[in-house]
C-alpha positions in Angstrom: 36.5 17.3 -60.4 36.5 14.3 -57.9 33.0 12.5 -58.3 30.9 13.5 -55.7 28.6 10.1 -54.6 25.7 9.6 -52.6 24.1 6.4 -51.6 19.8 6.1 -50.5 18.3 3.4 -49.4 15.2 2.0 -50.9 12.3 4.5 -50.9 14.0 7.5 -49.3 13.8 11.1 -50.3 16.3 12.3 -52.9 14.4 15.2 -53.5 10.8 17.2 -51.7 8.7 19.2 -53.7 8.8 22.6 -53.0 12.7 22.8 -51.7 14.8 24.9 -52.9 18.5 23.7 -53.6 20.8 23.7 -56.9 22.1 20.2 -57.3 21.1 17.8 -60.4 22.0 14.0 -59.7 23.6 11.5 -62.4 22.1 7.8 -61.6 25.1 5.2 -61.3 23.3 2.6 -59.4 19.8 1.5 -58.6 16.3 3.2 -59.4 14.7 6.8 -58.8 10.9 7.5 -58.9 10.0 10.9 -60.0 6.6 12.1 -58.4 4.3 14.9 -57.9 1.8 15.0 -55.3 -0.9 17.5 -54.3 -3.7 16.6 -52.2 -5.6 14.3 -54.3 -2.2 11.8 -54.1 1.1 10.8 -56.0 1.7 10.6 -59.6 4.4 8.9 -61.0 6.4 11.1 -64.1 9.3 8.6 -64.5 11.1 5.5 -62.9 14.7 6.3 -64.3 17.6 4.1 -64.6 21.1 4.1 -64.3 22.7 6.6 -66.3 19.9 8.9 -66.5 20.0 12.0 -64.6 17.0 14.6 -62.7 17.0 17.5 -61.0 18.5 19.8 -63.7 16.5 22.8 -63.5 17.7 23.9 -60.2 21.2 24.6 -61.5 19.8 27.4 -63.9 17.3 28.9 -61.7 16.7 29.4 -57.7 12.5 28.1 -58.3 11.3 25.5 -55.8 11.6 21.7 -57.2 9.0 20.7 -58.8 8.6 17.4 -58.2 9.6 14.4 -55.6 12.5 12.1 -56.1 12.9 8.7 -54.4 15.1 5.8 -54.3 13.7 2.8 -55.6 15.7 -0.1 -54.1 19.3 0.9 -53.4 20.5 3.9 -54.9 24.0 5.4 -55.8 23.8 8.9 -57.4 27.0 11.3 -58.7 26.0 15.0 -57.9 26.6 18.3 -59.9 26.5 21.7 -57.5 27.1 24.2 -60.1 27.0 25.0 -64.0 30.6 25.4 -63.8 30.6 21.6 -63.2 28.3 20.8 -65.3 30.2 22.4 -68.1 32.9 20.2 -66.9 31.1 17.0 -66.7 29.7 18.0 -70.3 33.4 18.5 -72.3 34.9 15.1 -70.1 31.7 13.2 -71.4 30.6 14.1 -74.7 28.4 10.9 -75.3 26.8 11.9 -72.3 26.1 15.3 -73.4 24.2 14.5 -76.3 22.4 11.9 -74.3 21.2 15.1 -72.2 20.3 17.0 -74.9 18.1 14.4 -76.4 16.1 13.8 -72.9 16.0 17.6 -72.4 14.2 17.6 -76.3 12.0 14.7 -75.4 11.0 16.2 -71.7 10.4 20.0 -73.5 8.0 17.5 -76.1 6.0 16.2 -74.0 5.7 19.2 -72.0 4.3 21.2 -75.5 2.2 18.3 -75.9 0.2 18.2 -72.3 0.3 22.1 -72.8 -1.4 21.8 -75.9 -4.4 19.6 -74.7 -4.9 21.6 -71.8 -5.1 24.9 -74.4 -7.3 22.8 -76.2 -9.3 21.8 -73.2 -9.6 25.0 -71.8 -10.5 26.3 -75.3 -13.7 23.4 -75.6 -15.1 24.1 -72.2 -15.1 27.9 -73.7 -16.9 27.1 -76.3 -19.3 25.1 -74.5 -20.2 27.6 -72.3 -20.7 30.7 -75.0 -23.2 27.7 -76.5 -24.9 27.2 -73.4 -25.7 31.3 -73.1 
């Protein structure tokens, strides 16, 4: 597979919420800023660095993105289209395959963790309410 690079400029869009596009980008150069926005602003999820990789999900399933991505400074990114790729990337770089896997555990961590206050949120203000009747 011949490596597939594209170059941003600093602060353009890599990625717009709500798109819907299978491609997950490798970092070789430079900085990405991983948002989401709604109408009360941008939050910031992640500045990641060279070597680390976004946009994943969309090569397992056809859902929107979920978040923004932009360059931060200039930007050089390798691109994966297809899991068939991926699975080629993954057996030509092992290091970096275990890499993934740890990120994916720590990503699917926090994720159970912000689930679990919001359960425990929702479950307080519950609560609070039967005690106010």
């Amino acid at each position: 597979m011949a490596p597939r690079i594209l170059r941003y400029s600093d602060g353009e869009r890599i990625i717009a919420s709500g798109k819907v596009e299978r491609r997950m980008y490798i970092i070789l150069e430079g900085m990405v800023e991983i948002s989401l926005s709604n109408t009360h602003g941008k939050i910031t999820v992640a500045n990641l660095k060279k070597g680390d990789f976004f946009g994943e999900i969309s090569l397992f399933n056809n859902s929107p993105r979920s978040a923004n991505a932009n360059s931060i400074g200039d930007v050089k990114l390798a691109y994966i289209d297809n899991i068939r790729q991926l699975e080629v990337f993954l057996k030509k770089n092992p290091s970096f395959s275990a890499k993934m896997v740890r990120i994916l555990a720590d990503r699917l961590a926090k994720t159970d963790e912000l689930l679990l206050g919001k359960v425990n949120e929702v479950n307080r203000l519950r609560l609070y309410h039967e005690g106010i009747r």
